[in-house]
C-alpha positions in Angstrom: -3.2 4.7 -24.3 -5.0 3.0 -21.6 -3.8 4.3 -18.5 -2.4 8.1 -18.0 1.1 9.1 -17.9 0.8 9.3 -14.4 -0.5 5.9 -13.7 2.3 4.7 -15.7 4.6 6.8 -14.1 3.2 5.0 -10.6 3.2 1.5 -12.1 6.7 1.6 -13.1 8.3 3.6 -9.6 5.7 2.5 -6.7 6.3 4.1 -3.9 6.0 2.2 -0.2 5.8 -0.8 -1.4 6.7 -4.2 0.7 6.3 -5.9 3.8 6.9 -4.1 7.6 8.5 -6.8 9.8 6.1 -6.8 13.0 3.5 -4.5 12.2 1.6 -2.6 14.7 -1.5 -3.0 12.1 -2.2 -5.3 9.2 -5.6 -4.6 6.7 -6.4 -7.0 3.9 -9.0 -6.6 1.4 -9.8 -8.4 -1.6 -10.8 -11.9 -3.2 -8.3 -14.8 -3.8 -10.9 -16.0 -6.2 -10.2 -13.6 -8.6 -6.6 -13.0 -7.6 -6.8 -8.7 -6.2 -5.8 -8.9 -3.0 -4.3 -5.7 -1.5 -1.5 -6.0 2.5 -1.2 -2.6 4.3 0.8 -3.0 7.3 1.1 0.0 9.7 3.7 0.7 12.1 2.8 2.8 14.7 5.1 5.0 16.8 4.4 8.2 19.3 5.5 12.2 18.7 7.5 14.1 21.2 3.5 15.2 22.2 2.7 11.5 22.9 0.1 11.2 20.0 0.1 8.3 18.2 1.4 8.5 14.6 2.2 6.7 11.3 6.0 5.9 11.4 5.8 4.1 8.6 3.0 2.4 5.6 4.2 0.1 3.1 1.5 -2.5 1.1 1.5 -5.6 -1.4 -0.4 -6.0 -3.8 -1.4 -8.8 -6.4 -3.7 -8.4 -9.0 -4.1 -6.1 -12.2 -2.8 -2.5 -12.2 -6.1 -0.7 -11.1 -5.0 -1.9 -6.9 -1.8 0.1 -7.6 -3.2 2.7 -9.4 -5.9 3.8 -6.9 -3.4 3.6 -3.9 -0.5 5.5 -5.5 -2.2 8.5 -6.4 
């Protein structure tokens, strides 16, 4: 087998995945030449304390399995 059960397991039930409508933050990284080309988008909320936190992560990616791979696990 190529890849491990886990990185099957991954593959086949990502988790987070998709677009955030009006993200607080948006990171690209990758080459359209080549087709790997990895969205996170960030939305970003406060606690009850008033420090800034992750409310919620999603990303899209295109490419070959090894982009989802890394970021699932």
């Amino acid at each position: 087998m190529l890849y491990s059960k886990e990185v099957m397991k991954h593959f086949k039930t990502p988790q987070n995945v998709g677009r955030i409508k009006n993200p607080d933050a948006l990171g690209k990284v990758g080459n359209l030449t080549c087709g790997d080309v990895m969205y996170l988008y960030l939305k970003i909320a406060k606690n009850k304390a008033g420090k800034e936190i992750i409310k919620d992560i999603k990303f899209e990616t295109f490419g070959c399995l090894p982009p989802n791979e890394k970021i699932l696990i």
